[in-house]
C-alpha positions as a printed Julia matrix, in Angstrom:
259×3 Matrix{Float64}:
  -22.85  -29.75   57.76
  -24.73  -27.42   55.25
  -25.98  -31.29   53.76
  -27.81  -31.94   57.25
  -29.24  -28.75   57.63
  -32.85  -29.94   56.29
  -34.7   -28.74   59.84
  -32.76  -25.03   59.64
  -34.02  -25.22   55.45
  -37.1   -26.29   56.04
  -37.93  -23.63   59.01
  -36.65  -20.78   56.73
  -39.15  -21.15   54.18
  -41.33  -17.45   56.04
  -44.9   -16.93   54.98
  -45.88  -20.2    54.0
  -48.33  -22.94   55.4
  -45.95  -25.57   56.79
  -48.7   -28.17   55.23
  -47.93  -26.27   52.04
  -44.15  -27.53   52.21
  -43.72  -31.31   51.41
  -41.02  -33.74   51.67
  -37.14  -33.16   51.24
  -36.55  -34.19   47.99
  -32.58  -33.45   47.14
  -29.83  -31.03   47.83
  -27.53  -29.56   45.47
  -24.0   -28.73   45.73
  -23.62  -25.15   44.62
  -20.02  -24.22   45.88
  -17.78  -24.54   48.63
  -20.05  -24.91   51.56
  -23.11  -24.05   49.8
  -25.76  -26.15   49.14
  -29.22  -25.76   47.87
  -32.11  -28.04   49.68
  -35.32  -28.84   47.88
  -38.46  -29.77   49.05
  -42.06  -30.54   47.8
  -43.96  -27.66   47.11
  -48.22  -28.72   47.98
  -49.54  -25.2    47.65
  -52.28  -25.47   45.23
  -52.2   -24.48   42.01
  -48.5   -25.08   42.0
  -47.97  -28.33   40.67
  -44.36  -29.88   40.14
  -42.7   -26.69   41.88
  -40.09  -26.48   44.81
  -39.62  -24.55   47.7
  -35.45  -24.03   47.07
  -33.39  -23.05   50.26
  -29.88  -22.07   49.81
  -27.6   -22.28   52.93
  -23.35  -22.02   53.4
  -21.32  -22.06   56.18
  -18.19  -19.29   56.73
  -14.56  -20.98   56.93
  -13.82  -22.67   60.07
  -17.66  -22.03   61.28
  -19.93  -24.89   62.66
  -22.68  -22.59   62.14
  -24.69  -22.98   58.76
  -27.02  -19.57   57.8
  -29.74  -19.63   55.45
  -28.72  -17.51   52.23
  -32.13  -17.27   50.43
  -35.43  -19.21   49.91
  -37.7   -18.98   46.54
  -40.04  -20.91   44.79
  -39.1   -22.28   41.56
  -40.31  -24.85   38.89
  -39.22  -28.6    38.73
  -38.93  -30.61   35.47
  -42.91  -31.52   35.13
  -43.85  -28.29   36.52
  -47.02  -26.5    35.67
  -45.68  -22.84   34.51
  -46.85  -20.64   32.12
  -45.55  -20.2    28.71
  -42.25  -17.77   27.77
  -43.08  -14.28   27.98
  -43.55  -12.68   24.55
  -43.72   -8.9    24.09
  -46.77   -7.6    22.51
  -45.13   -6.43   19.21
  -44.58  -10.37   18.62
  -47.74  -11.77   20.0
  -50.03   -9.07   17.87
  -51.37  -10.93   14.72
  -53.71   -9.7    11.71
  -57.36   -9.25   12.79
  -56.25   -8.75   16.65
  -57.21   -5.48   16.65
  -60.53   -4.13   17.94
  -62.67   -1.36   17.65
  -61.09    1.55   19.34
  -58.04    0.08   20.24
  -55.09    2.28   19.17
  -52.04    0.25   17.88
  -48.86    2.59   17.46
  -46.33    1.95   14.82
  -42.49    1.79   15.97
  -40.36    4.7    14.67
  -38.04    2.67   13.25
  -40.34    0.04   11.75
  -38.75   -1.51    8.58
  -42.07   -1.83    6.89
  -41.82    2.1     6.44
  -39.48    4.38    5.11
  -39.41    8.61    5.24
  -41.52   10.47    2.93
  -41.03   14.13    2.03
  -42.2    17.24    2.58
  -44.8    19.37    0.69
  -44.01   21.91   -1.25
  -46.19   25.42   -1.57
  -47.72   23.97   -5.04
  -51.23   22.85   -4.98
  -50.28   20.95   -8.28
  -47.37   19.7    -7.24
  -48.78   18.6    -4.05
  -51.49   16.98   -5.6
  -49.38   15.0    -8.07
  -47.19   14.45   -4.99
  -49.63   12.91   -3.31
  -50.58   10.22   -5.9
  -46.7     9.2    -5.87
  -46.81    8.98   -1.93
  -45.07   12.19   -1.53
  -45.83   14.7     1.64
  -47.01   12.0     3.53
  -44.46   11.04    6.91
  -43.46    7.95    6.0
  -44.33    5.57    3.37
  -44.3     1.94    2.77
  -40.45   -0.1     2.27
  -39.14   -1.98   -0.22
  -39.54   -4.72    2.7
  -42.83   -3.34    3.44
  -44.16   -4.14    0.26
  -42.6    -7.18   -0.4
  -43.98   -8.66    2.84
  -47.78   -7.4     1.64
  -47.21   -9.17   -1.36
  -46.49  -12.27   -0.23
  -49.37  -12.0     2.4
  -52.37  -11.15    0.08
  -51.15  -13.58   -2.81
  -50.4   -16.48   -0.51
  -53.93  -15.97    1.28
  -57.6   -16.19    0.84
  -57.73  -13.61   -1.85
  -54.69  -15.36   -4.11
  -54.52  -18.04   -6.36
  -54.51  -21.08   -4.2
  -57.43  -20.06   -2.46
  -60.7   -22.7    -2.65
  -62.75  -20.5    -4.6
  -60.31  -19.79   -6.87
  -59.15  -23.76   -8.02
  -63.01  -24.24   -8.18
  -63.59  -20.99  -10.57
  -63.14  -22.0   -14.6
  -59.13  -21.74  -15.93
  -60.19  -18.98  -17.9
  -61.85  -16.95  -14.98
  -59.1   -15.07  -13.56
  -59.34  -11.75  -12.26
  -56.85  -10.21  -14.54
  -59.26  -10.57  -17.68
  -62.41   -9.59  -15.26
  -64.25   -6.33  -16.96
  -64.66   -5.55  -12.62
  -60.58   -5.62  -11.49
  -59.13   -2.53  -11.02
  -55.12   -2.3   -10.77
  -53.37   -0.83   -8.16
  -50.79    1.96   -8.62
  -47.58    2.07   -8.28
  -45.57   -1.34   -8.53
  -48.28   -3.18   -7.14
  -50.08   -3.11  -10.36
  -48.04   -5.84  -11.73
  -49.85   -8.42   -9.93
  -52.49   -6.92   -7.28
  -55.72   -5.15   -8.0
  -59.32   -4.34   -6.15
  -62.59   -6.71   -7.22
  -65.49   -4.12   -7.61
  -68.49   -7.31   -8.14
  -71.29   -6.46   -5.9
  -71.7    -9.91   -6.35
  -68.43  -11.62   -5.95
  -67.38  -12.58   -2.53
  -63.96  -10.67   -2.69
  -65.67   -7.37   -3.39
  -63.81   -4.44   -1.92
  -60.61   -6.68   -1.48
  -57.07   -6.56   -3.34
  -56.86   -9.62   -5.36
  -53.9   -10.87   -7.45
  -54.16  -10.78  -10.86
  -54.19  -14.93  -11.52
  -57.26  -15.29   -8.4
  -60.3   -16.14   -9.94
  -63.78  -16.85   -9.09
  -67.44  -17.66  -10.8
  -68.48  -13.86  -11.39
  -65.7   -13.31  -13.68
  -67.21  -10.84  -16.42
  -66.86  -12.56  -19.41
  -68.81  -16.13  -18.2
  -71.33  -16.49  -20.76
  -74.31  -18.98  -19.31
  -75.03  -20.89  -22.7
  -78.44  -19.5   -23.4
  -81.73  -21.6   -22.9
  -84.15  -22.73  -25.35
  -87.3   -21.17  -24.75
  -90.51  -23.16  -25.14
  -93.25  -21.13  -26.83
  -96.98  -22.14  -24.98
  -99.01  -23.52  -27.38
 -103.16  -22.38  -27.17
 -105.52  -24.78  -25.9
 -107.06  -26.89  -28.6
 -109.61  -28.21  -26.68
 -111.69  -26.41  -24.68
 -113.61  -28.68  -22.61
 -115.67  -26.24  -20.27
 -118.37  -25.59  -23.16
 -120.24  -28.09  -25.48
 -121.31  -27.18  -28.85
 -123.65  -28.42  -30.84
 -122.78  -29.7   -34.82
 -124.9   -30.67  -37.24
 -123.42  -33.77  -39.14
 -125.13  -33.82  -42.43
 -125.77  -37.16  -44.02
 -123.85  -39.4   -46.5
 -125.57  -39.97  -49.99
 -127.46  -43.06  -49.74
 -128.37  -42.69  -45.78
 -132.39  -43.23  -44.96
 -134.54  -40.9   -42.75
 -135.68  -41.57  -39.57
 -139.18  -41.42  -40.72
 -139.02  -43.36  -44.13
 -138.83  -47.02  -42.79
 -139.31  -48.78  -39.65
 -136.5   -49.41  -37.61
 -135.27  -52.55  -38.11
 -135.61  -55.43  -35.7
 -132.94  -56.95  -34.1
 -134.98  -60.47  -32.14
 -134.71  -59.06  -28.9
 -138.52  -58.24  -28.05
């Protein structure tokens, strides 16, 4: 009986378009006289969905009631992805100018700090060793920094890095500055105005072509020579005459048959 209930299912379906609701398409045994009917959902923007109607029929009842009625996906349904909270879908570079991202209290990246003392020296030292601050960063917090900066842009697999000479790495670079603490070992700042990682922690084997000690082999330089020929002016030179050579007015010139 709850099986050839498809009118009563398909009439319970409130609020929606009849045109909206297509064809029966299967029912579902859920229980003892309960059943699930399914039918073509045509509302737009709802592709492969169902209109699901639930109905069941009391013990020694001919009368089947109509339990529930939802909308729910089918197998090639259009839905949207699994919802993610925000702490998971946040990656680096996602935030924005004023946007305020707060940092969970029990964050594993961090770990408590300590408190300040009434020093000034003592707080000042403190300071350098990451003492008075609220928390400070993990062993896990550093670890995972690590392996983010040296297996990025700014580490030693990066392009500009394979392309830089073997011997231009940044840990022999007059312009690297080491980091403190334990990150010293392998992590420093670039301070080139001309190199492109300027202002940025790179790791100690990243290289690139401003490395301080590249010596461009040095040019020979060609030395102008003065013009030996100057052909703007004419002078005038007097060729004297060879021993033996006769004046223009001693003898006639001589004839050569042509007149």
């Amino acid at each position: 009986m709850c099986a050839d209930a498809v009118g009563l299912a398909r009439g319970s379906v409130d609020g929606v378009d009849p045109d909206h609701i297509g064809e029966h398409l299967d029912v579902v045994a859920e229980g003892e006289r309960v059943v699930t009917h399914l039918f073509e959902c045509l509302q737009p923007g709802y592709r492969g969905w169902r209109w699901a109607v639930t109905v069941a029929r009391i013990p020694r009842s001919r009368h089947v009631t109509v339990c529930e009625s939802a909308l729910i996906p089918g197998p090639d349904a259009l839905a949207a992805p699994p919802w993610v909270p925000w702490q998971d879908r946040l990656q680096p570079g996602d935030l924005g100018v004023g946007d305020i991202l707060p940092t969970a209290p029990d964050d594993d990246r961090l770990m408590p700090g300590y408190v300040q003392s009434d020093d000034p020296a003592v707080d000042e030292v403190a300071w350098e060793l990451g003492l008075g601050r609220p928390r400070v960063l993990s062993r896990q917090g550093r670890a995972d920094a690590a392996e983010r900066w040296y297996e990025g842009d700014n580490g030693p697999a990066s392009a500009i890095s394979a392309a830089a000479p073997a011997t231009a790495r940044c840990g022999g670079c007059g312009f690297y500055l080491q980091l403190a603490g334990a990150m010293r070992q392998v992590f420093g700042v670039c301070a080139n105005a001309y190199a492109p990682d300027d202002g940025r922690v790179v790791s100690v084997d990243h290289g690139c072509g401003a490395h301080s000690e590249i010596l461009v082999e040095p040019v020979a330089v060609v030395t102008e020579l003065p013009t030996v020929y100057d052909d703007s002016e004419v002078d005038q030179v007097t060729v004297p005459k060879p021993a033996g050579s006769v004046d223009d007015g001693e003898e006639p010139a001589e004839s050569y048959g042509h007149g």
